[in-house]
C-alpha positions, 0 to 999 in steps of 0.5 A, a space after each residue: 476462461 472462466 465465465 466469472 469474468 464475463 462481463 469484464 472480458 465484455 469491457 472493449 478495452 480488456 477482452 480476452 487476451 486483456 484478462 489472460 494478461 490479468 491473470 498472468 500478474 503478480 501483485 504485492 499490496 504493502 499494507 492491509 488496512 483500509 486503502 489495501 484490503 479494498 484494492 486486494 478484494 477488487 484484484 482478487 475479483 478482476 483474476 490478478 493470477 498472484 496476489 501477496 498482502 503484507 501486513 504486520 498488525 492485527 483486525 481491532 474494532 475501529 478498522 471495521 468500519 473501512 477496512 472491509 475484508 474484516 469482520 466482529 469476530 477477526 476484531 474480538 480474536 484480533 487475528 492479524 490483517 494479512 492472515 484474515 485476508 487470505 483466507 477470505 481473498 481465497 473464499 472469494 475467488 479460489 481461482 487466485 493464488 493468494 499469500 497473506 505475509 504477517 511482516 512488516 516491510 522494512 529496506 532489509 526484507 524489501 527485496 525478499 518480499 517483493 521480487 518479481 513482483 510486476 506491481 506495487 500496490 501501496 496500502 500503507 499509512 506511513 511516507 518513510 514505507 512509501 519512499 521504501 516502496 519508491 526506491 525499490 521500484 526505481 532499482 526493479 523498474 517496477 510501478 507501483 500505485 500511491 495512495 492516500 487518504 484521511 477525513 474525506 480527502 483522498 489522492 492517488 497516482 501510478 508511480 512509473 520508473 522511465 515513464 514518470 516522475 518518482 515520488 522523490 522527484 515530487 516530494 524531496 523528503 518524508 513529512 515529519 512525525 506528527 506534522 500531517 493529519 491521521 486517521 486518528 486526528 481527522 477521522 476519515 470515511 470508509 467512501 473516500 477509501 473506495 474511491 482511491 483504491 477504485 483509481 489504484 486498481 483501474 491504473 493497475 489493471 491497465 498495467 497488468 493489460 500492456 497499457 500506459 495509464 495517463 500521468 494524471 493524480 487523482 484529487 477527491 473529496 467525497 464530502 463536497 463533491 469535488 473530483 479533479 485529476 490534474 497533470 502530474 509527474 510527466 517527466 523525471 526531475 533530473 536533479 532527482 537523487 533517487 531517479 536520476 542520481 540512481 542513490 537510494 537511500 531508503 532502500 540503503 538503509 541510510 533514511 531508516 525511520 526509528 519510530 513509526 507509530 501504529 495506526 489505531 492502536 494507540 501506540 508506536 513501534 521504536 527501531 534502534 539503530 543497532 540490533 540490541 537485547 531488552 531486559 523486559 523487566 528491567 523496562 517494566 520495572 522503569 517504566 513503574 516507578 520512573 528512572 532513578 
């Protein structure tokens, strides 16, 4: 066993055999912006034996400042997050098998890129992939590890399928666009990330090791100090469509979103419903001088 991680296998509850178990996991980060860059970093140090970073978008100047696996020169060269994230995982800890996936996650490629799997970590910066991600995980019957944060608030929770309730059970539908607060509306501090991504990768680790993690949600608020964990999700709602209905409409394709905007980037991404050609300076030409 390599003696980077001696001091972990020091920590009673890990051990040796704790970090073989380690080593031994497969882990998918959906998204690589703040909350997945500081988690896949943390993993990459503990020995997580596989690790897949899914990301669609591209290193910008107003990532830097939470998003800590990028640098200047990744933002002026506008490399994208799963790419850059690779290579540093690897300079990091050689010992990791490591795969940056430039993709975004969608019902159609859900399966593809998150089988065998062991367990989900969600970095991603919209509800309609988190029910994507919970759907999933109820038909794999694998857990996966919520997290959200925007201003200095931040919460967290381990997702699992048998154990705890799921996130439809909790939430019976996503938010709707623009009725939450972002990133861009509220600002958010690179601390409260840290904070977050630190309880999804401790619940993961206990995952990784054979342990059950305490159905407890994590509440933070690094700006005034309040820290709580209460309670949450310790059964199943039986009227659940998705846990107990065993319908899994995302994952079916039948809650797909047509509209997601992209954080940072002052722009939004449209899905038609049905697969079609765009002449592009046709659009162009609209877009100039207006319809009609």
């Amino acid at each position: 066993m390599s003696g980077r991680y001696s001091r972990q296998i020091l920590f009673s509850d890990i051990g040796e055999e704790g970090q073989r178990r380690i080593r031994d996991s497969k882990v998918v980060i959906v998204g690589c912006g703040a909350l997945g860059s500081v988690s896949a970093e943390m993993l990459t140090r503990a020995g997580i034996g596989q690790l897949k970073i899914i990301d669609r978008d591209f290193v910008e100047e107003s990532n830097l400042q939470r998003q800590s696996l990028f640098s200047d020169k990744d933002a002026q060269q506008g490399l994208p997050k799963a790419a850059v994230a690779e290579r540093v995982l690897k300079g990091i800890n050689s010992e990791v098998y490591c795969k940056g996936i430039i993709e975004d996650v969608t019902w159609e490629n859900m399966a593809r890129l998150c089988k065998d799997s062991h367990i989900i970590m969600d970095g991603t910066d919209n509800f309609e992939t988190r029910f994507l991600i919970n759907d999933f995980s109820i038909l794999e019957g694998v857990p996966w590890m919520y997290g959200a944060c925007v201003g200095s608030y931040g919460v967290a929770f381990a997702f699992q399928p048998g154990k705890t309730a799921c996130l439809q059970c909790l939430l019976e539908q996503p938010p709707q666009v623009g009725t939450t607060e972002t990133c861009e509306t509220a600002g958010i501090l690179a601390p409260v990330v840290h904070a977050v991504a630190a309880f999804q990768v401790t619940q993961a680790l206990k995952i990784c090791i054979g342990k059950t993690p305490e159905p407890k949600l994590l509440q933070v608020d690094v700006w005034t100090g309040n820290w709580r964990t209460i309670a949450a999700g310790t059964a199943r709602s039986e009227e659940c469509p998705c846990c107990s209905g065993r319908r899994l409409r995302f994952l079916e394709g039948e809650e797909k979103s047509r509209l997601t905007r992209l954080c940072g980037r002052n722009a939004v991404q449209i899905s038609p419903q049905h697969p079609t050609r765009l002449d592009f300076k046709v659009v162009h030409k609209v877009g100039a001088t207006g319809p009609g």
